[in-house]
N, C-alpha and C positions, 0 to 999 in steps of 0.2 A: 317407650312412648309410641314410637313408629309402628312396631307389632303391635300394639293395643289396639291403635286408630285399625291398623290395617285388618285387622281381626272387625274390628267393631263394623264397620261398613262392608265386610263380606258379605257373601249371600249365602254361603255355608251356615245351615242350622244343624240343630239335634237331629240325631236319628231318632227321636221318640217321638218328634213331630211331624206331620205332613210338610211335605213342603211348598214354598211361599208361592209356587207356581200352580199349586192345588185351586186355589179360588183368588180371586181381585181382593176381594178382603183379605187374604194370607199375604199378599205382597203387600199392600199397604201397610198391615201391620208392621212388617218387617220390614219396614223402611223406616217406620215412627221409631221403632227400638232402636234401631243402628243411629238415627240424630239423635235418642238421648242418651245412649251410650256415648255418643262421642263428644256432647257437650258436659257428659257429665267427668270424664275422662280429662279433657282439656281448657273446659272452663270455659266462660263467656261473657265479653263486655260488652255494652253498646257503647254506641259513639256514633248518636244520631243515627241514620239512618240503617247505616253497618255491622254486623256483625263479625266481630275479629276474635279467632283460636289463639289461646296465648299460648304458648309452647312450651312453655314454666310458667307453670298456675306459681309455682312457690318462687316469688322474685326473693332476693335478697333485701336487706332494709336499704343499703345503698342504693340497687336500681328502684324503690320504691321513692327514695329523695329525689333521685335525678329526676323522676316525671312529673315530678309535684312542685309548679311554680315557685321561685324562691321571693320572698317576698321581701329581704336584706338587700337583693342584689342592688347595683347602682345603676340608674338610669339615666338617658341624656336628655335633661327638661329640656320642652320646647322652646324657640324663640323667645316668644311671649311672655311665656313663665319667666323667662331667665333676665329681659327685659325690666319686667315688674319689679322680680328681686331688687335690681340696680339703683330702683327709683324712678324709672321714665315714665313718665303718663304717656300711654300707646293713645287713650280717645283726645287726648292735648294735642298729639303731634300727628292721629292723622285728621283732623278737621282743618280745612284751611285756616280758618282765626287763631285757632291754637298755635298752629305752624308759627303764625305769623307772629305774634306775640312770644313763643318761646325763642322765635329769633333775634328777637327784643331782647329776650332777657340775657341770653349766651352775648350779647355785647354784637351782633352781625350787621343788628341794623337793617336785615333783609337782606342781605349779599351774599347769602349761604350760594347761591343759582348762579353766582356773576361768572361770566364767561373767562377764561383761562388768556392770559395776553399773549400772543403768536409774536413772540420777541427772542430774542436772544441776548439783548443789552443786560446786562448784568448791574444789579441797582448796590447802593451803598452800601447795603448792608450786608449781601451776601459777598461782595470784593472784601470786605473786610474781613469774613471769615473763613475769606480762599488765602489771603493775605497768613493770617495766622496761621492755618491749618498748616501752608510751607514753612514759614518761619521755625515753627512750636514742632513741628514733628509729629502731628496727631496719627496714632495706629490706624492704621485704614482695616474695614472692614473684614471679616474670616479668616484675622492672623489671630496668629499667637500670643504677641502684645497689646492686640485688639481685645482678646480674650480674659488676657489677665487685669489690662486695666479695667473690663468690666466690672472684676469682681472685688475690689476698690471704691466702686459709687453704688449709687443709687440712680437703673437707669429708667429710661421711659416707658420699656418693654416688664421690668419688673414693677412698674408702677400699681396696674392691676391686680396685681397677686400680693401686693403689700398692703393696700390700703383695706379697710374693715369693710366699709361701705360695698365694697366690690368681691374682697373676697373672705372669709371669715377666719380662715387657718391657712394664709398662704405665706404669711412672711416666716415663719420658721423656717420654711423648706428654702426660702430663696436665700437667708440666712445661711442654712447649710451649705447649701451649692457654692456662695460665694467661700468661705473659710475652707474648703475640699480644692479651688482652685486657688486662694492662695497659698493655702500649704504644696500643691502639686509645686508652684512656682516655683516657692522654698528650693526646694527639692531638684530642680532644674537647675538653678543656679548653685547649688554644692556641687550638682555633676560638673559643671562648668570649669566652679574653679580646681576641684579636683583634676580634672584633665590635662592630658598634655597640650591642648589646643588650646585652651584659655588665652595666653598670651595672644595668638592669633583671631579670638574670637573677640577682643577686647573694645575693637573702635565697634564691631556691630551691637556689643551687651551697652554702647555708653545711647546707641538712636534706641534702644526700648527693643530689641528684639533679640529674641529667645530663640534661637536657630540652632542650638544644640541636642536639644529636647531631642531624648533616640525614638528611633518610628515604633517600639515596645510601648514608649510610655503615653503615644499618640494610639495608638489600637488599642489600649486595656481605658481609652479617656470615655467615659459616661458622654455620649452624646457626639461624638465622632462616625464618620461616614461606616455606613455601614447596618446592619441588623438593627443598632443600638438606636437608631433615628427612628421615629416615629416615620410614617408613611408621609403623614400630612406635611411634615417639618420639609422631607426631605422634593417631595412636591414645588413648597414654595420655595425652599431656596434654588428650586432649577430654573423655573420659569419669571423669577422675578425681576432676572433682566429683557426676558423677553416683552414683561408688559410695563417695562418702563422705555423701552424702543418704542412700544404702542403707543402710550404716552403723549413721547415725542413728534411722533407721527402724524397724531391726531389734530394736537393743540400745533405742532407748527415750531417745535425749541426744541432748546439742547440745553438738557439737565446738567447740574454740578454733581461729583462726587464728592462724601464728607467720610470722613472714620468718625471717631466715637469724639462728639463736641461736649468740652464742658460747659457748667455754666458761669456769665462773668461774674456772679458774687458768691454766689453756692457754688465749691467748688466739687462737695461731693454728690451734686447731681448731674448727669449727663445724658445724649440720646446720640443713638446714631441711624440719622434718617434715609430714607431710601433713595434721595434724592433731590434735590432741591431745585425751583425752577430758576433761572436768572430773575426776574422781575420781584421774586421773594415769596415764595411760596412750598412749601414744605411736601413731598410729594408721600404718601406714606402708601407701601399699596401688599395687599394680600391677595393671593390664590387660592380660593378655597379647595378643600380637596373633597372633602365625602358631603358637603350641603350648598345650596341654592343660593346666587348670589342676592344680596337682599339688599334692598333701598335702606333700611335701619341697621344694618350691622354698625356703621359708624359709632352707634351709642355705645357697643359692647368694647368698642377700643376708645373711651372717649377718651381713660390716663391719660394713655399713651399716646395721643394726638394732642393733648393740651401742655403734655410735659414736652413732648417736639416743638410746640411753640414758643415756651418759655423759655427751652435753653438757645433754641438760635434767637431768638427773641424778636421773629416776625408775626404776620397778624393771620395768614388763612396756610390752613393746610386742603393740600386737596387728595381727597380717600379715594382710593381706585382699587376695585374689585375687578381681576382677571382671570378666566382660562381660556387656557389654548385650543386653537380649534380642534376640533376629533371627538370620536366617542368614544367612553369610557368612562372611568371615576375620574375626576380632575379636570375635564373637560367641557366643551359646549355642550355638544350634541350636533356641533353643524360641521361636518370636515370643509369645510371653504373658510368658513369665518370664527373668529374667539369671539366669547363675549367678554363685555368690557360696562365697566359702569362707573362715573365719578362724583363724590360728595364733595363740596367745598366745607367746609367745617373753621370758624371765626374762632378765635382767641378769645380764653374766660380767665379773665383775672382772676375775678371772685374763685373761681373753682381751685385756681391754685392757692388763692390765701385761706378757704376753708380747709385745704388737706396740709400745706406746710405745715404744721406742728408735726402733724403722725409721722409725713417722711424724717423731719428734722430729726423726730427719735430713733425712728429707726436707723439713721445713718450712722447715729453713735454707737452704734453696735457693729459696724462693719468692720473686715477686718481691716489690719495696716499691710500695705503691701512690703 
């Protein structure tokens, strides 16, 4: 192909002809030949304004798929769209009246705005489920017992991906995931008692933890540190206690820590919230990593903030969207300052007594630990 081109735009002619330096018309000619030779040689597309030499006129059928839009592929809908899906009237909630009234309907009364209380006193209800939490021995957060009693309920983060309304083919998978970790369990506890350490590991297997688990069977674990982590996942779990410090900073308190709380009558629902403030308020907070923090995200986690509220069984949760100062993905944009932004978000009864049935069956399916 190279000697052709290079042949074709030479200036080397026939000896039976004069050559192109004979008259203006012999060079111009000889220029017109040499561009159709070499378009005829190598071929030619437009693309607007441009003209581009393909270098293999003969693509294969493969690189002819790759250039041609796939129109199977998966797309990430908009906000909006994704909104709609859900059910949210976007012109109800942004008109003031509509605000005003859907805050009526969610049971708020208007108090979605009400300011945060700069306290630390800790109210009845949450002493009572700091009270139990020591008592009962609940798993605390990012363990291993943490982990496995999740997969035993039904929690508030799987609440989204269970229900129809929200999501259309999620509770298989979360289905799956859960039976894949209690079978791993299983399987922990044979190494156990197989072992010669057993006896020694006895008083830790009676508090719920799984401390023998080899660092093999934690590296080969779906969803463990590492490559296996989603970018976004691994994001928010870094900076999540950075912006519940924020938080605290901001409003003036000092959060409770909780592991995985059940509920007092449903025992196979649970949540395990990011924080809780003393006065009684549920603190639930995400980082986003690759999109703009937004005044309505709250709708897209509405489960999972209404099933927070049900199982501690207080009345506002407050939504807090954060990143950390600096540029980048995951970030502000401002290296001085993070942005920061908080929803109050009211308890909906109604909402839990329209989906209880779905959850209730699907719990029947869960495995036995």
């Amino acid at each position: 192909m190279r000697s052709a081109l290079t042949f074709a735009s030479s200036s080397t002619v026939s000896p039976h002809r004069a050559p192109p330096c004979a008259s203006r018309r012999g060079v111009f000619a000889s220029r017109r030949r040499a561009k159709r030779t070499v378009a005829a040689l190598a071929g030619t597309n437009r693309r607007g304004d441009v003209v581009v030499l393909n270098a293999a006129p003969n693509a294969s059928k493969r690189s002819k798929r790759r250039r041609e839009p796939d129109p199977d592929k998966k797309r990430r809908r908009p906000l909006e769209e994704r909104l709609k899906r859900k059910g949210v009237d976007l012109e109800q909630a942004r008109s003031p009246a509509g605000a005003e009234s859907l805050a009526n309907e969610n049971g708020a009364n208007g108090e979605e705005d009400s300011e945060v209380p700069a306290t630390e006193e800790t109210c009845q209800r949450v002493a009572e489920l700091l009270f139990r939490q020591d008592a009962e021995g609940w798993p605390m957060q990012r363990t291993e017992a943490w982990r496995y009693a999740r997969a035993s309920c039904v929690t508030a983060s799987d609440c989204g991906k269970i229900l129809r309304a929200y999501n259309a083919d999620g509770a298989e998978k979360v289905l799956e995931q859960k039976r894949r970790i209690v079978a791993e369990e299983r399987m922990a506890r044979i190494d156990l008692e197989t072992s010669d350490l057993a006896k020694e590991l006895e008083p830790t297997r009676e508090r719920g933890e799984i401390a023998g688990t080899s660092e093999s069977r934690k590296s080969k674990r779906k969803g463990s540190r590492g490559s296996g982590t989603p970018a976004a996942i691994r994001h928010g779990n870094e900076f999540e206690a950075e912006a519940l410090a924020h938080y605290e900073k901001v409003h003036g308190t000092k959060c409770h820590e909780f592991g995985l709380v059940r509920h007092d009558k449903y025992y196979w629902l649970g949540a395990s919230p990011d924080g809780v403030h003393p006065a009684g308020r549920v603190v639930e907070i995400k980082c986003p990593y690759s999109r703009p923090i937004s005044k309505s995200r709250a709708q897209e986690h509405r489960p999972q903030i209404q099933i927070l509220l049900e199982v501690l069984d207080l009345e506002f949760c407050d939504f807090v969207q954060y990143k950390p100062a600096g540029r980048g993905k995951g970030r502000s944009g401002n290296p001085d300052l993070p942005a920061y932004n908080r929803e109050t978000i009211a308890r909906d009864r109604d909402w839990f007594a329209s989906h209880f049935t779905e959850l209730e069956s699907f719990a029947k399916n869960l495995p036995t630990p």
